[in-house]
C-alpha positions in Angstrom: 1.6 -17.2 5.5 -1.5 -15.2 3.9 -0.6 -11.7 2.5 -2.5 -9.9 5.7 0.5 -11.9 7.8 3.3 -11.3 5.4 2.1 -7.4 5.1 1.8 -7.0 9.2 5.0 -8.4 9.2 6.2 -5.4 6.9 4.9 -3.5 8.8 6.6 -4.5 12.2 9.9 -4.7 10.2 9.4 -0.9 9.6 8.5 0.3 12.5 11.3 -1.3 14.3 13.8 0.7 12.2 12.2 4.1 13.0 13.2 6.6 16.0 10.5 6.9 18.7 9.9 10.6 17.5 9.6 9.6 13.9 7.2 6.1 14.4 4.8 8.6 17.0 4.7 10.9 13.4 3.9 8.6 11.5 1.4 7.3 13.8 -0.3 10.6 14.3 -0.5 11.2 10.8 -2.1 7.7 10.4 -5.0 8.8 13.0 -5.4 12.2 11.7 -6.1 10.6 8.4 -8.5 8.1 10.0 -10.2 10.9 12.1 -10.4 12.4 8.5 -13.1 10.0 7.0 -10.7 8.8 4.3 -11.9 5.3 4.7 -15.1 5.7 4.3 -14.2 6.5 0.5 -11.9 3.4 0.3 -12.5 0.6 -2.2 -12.9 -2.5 -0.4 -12.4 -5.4 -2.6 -14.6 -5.6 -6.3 -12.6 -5.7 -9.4 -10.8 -3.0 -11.4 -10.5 -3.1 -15.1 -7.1 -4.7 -16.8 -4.1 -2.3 -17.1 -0.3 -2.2 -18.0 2.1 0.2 -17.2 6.0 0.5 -17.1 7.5 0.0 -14.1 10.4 1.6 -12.7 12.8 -0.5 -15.1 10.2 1.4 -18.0 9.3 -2.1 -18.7 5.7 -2.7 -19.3 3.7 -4.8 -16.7 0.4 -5.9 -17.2 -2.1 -5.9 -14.3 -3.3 -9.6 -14.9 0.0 -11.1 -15.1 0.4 -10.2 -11.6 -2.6 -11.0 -10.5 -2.2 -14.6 -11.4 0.3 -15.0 -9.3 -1.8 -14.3 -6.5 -3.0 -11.1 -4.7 -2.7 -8.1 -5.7 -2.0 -4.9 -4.0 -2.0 -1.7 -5.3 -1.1 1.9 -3.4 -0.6 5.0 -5.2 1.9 7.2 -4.2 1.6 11.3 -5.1 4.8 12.1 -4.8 6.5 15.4 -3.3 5.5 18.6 -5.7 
Protein backbone atom coordinates (compact mmCIF):
# COMPACT_ATOMS: atom_id res chain seq x y z
CA UNK A 1 0.00 0.00 0.00
CA UNK A 2 1.77 3.42 -1.07
CA UNK A 3 1.45 6.27 1.57
CA UNK A 4 -1.25 8.25 -0.82
CA UNK A 5 -3.44 4.80 -0.13
CA UNK A 6 -2.69 4.34 3.47
CA UNK A 7 -3.27 8.36 3.93
CA UNK A 8 -6.92 8.23 1.92
CA UNK A 9 -7.56 5.55 4.05
CA UNK A 10 -7.06 7.93 7.12
CA UNK A 11 -8.84 9.93 5.79
CA UNK A 12 -12.15 7.72 5.18
CA UNK A 13 -11.57 6.30 8.73
CA UNK A 14 -12.09 9.98 9.89
CA UNK A 15 -14.76 10.94 8.18
CA UNK A 16 -16.78 7.97 9.00
CA UNK A 17 -16.58 8.92 12.73
CA UNK A 18 -17.85 12.54 12.24
CA UNK A 19 -21.67 13.79 12.49
CA UNK A 20 -23.13 14.87 9.05
CA UNK A 21 -23.10 18.54 10.40
CA UNK A 22 -19.54 18.36 11.55
CA UNK A 23 -17.95 16.35 8.23
CA UNK A 24 -20.15 19.31 5.85
CA UNK A 25 -17.82 21.91 8.31
CA UNK A 26 -15.02 20.56 7.84
CA UNK A 27 -15.63 20.15 4.27
CA UNK A 28 -16.63 23.81 3.81
CA UNK A 29 -13.70 24.94 5.52
CA UNK A 30 -11.55 22.71 3.22
CA UNK A 31 -13.13 24.53 0.02
CA UNK A 32 -13.06 27.92 1.52
CA UNK A 33 -9.33 27.35 1.99
CA UNK A 34 -8.96 26.07 -1.60
CA UNK A 35 -11.13 28.98 -2.98
CA UNK A 36 -8.53 30.94 -0.91
CA UNK A 37 -5.38 30.33 -3.21
CA UNK A 38 -3.58 28.59 -0.35
CA UNK A 39 -2.22 26.02 -2.67
CA UNK A 40 -0.88 27.92 -4.94
CA UNK A 41 1.81 28.80 -2.13
CA UNK A 42 2.23 25.05 -1.26
CA UNK A 43 5.67 23.25 -1.51
CA UNK A 44 5.28 20.43 -3.74
CA UNK A 45 8.02 18.03 -3.31
CA UNK A 46 12.08 19.44 -3.28
CA UNK A 47 14.05 18.92 -0.23
CA UNK A 48 14.18 20.77 3.10
CA UNK A 49 17.25 21.04 5.06
CA UNK A 50 17.99 18.30 8.13
CA UNK A 51 16.29 19.08 11.53
CA UNK A 52 15.68 17.56 14.98
CA UNK A 53 13.26 18.45 17.38
CA UNK A 54 11.63 16.83 20.53
CA UNK A 55 8.69 15.24 20.15
CA UNK A 56 5.84 15.10 22.35
CA UNK A 57 7.72 12.54 24.75
CA UNK A 58 10.55 15.80 24.74
CA UNK A 59 12.72 13.26 23.11
CA UNK A 60 14.79 14.50 20.31
CA UNK A 61 13.92 13.25 16.72
CA UNK A 62 16.01 13.92 13.91
CA UNK A 63 14.49 14.59 10.52
CA UNK A 64 16.73 12.05 8.55
CA UNK A 65 16.15 9.25 10.76
CA UNK A 66 12.68 9.26 9.72
CA UNK A 67 13.13 9.79 6.52
CA UNK A 68 14.98 6.66 6.04
CA UNK A 69 12.40 4.77 6.91
CA UNK A 70 10.53 5.96 4.08
CA UNK A 71 8.31 9.03 3.40
CA UNK A 72 8.01 11.62 5.04
CA UNK A 73 5.16 13.89 5.93
CA UNK A 74 5.16 16.84 7.71
CA UNK A 75 1.99 19.26 8.76
CA UNK A 76 2.27 22.07 11.05
CA UNK A 77 -0.26 22.66 13.35
CA UNK A 78 -0.89 26.48 14.94
CA UNK A 79 -2.55 25.63 17.60
CA UNK A 80 -5.61 27.51 19.47
CA UNK A 81 -4.35 31.12 20.88
Amino acid sequence: MTLQERMNAMKETFERTLSAEKRDIRHRATEDLRRSGILDRVIKGGTIPEFTLPNARGEKVRSADMHSRGPLVMTFYRGVW
